[in-house]
C-alpha positions in Angstrom: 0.0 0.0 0.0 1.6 3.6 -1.2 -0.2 5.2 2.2 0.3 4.7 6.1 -2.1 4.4 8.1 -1.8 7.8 9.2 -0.8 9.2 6.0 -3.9 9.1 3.8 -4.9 11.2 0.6 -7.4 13.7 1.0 -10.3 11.9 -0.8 -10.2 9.0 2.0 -10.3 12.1 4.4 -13.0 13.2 2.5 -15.0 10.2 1.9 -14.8 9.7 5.7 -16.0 12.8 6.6 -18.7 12.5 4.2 -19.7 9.0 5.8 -19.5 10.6 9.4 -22.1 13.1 7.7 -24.5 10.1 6.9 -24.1 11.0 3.0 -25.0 7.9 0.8 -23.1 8.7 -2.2 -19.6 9.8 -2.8 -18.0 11.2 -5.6 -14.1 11.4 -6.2 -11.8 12.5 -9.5 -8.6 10.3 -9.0 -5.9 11.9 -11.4 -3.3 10.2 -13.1 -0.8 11.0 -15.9 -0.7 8.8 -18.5 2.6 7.0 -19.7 1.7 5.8 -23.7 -2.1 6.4 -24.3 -2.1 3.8 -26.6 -1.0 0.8 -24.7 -2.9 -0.6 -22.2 -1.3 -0.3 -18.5 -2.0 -0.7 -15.1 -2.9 2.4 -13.1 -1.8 1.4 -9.4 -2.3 4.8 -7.6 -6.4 4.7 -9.1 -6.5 0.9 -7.6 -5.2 1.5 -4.4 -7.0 5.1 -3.4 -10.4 2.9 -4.7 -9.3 0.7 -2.2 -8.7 2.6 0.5 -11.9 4.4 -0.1 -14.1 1.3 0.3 -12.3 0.3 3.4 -14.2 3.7 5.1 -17.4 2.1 4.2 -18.0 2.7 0.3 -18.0 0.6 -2.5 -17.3 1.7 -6.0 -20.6 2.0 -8.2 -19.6 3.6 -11.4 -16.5 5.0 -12.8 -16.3 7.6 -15.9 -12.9 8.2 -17.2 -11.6 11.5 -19.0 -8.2 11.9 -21.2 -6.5 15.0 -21.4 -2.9 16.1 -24.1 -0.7 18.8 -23.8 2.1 18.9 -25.9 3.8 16.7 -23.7 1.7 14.4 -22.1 -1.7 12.8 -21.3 -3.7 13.0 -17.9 -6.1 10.9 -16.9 -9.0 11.5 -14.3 -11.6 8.7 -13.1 -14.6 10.2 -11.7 -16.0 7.4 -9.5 -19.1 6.7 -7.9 -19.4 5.4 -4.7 -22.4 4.3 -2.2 -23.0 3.0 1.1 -26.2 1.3 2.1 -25.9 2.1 6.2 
């Protein structure tokens, strides 16, 4: 796992607080850049914040992705969905 326990991104801060809050849907852009658009890859850092995510209650629902160039490189976001039921 790229996070300690007490070192988490803000989105599982976030999606913590928003659980605490008694929301019932969460909604987070993970960003990534983009090595080779054209060749299918792995994105660790997306896999392990959904991860982490779902361990403060939520699981994943949906996810939309979006692809971004500049002149010298691609960025990716992944807007996911999450829910809880409780």
């Amino acid at each position: 796992m790229l996070f300690g326990k007490d070192d988490h991104p803000p989105l599982v801060q976030d999606a913590r607080r928003a659980r605490e809050r008694g929301h019932r849907i969460y909604v987070a852009r993970i960003a990534t850049e983009l090595k080779n658009p054209d060749q299918s890859q792995t994105v660790w850092n997306v896999a392990e914040e959904i991860e982490i995510i779902e361990q403060e209650g939520w699981r994943l629902d949906r996810m939309v992705e979006s692809v971004v160039s500049t002149t010298f490189h691609y960025q990716q976001a992944i807007t996911c969905v999450f829910r809880r039921e409780n």
